[in-house]
N, C-alpha and C positions, 0 to 999 in steps of 0.2 A: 414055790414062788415066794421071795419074800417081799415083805412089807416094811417099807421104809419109813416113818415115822415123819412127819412134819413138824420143821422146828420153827416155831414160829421170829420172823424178823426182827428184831428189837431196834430202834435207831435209838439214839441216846437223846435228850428234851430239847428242844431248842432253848440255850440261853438270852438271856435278858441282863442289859446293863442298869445298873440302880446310877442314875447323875443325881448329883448336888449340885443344886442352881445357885448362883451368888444373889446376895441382897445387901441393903446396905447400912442393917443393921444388925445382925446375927455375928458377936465377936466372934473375933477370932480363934480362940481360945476355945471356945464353948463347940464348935466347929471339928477341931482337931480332937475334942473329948466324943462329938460324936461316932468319928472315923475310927478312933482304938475301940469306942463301949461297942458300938454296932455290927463295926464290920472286921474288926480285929486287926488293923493294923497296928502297927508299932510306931511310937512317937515320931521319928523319923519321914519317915513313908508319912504318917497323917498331916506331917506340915505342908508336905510336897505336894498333896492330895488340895490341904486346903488354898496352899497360894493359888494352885492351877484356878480353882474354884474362886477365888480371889481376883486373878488378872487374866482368865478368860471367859467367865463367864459362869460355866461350869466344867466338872469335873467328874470322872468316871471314879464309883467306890468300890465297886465290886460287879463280878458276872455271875449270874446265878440261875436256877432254871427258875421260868416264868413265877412259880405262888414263893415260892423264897423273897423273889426279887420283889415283888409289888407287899409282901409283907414287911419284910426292910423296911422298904420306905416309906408304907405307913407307919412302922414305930417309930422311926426316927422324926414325921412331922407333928406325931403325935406328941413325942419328947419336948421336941420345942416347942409346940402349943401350951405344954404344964410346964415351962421354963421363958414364959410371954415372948417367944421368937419364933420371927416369919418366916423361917429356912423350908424351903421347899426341896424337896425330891422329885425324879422324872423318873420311869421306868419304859425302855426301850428296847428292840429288840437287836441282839449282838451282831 
């Protein structure tokens, strides 16, 4: 008689979207520096990212599983707390 070993399920994390909320004091500039330092986009992509966040409100930065995702976006409001801007981040689920 053999004995077939149990392999345990694995499902992969549920991910979480990190948004950037617009406000309408946080340059533009400083914005786009956050998008490449934090989340690794290229200059490019980070404009595209910022205008979205710019002319609709907000904009999606990155998908990441849950403690990534709400860590992001604590360093990035923390960023702009030591840089006097009110940019906020939102962590939701994907």
């Amino acid at each position: 008689m053999a004995v077939e070993e149990a392999k345990p399920k694995l499902k992969p994390p549920s991910m979480y979207k990190v948004l950037m909320l617009n406000d309408d004091y946080t340059p533009m500039d400083f914005v786009v520096e956050i998008l490449e330092d934090f989340f690794n986009l290229g200059r490019e992509q980070a404009t595209r990212v910022m205008l979205t966040v710019h002319t609709e409100g907000k904009a999606v930065c990155g998908v990441y599983p849950q403690d990534i995702a709400e860590t992001k976006a604590t360093q990035v409001v923390e960023y702009a707390r030591e840089n006097q801007h009110p940019l906020m981040c939102q962590v939701e689920q994907a």
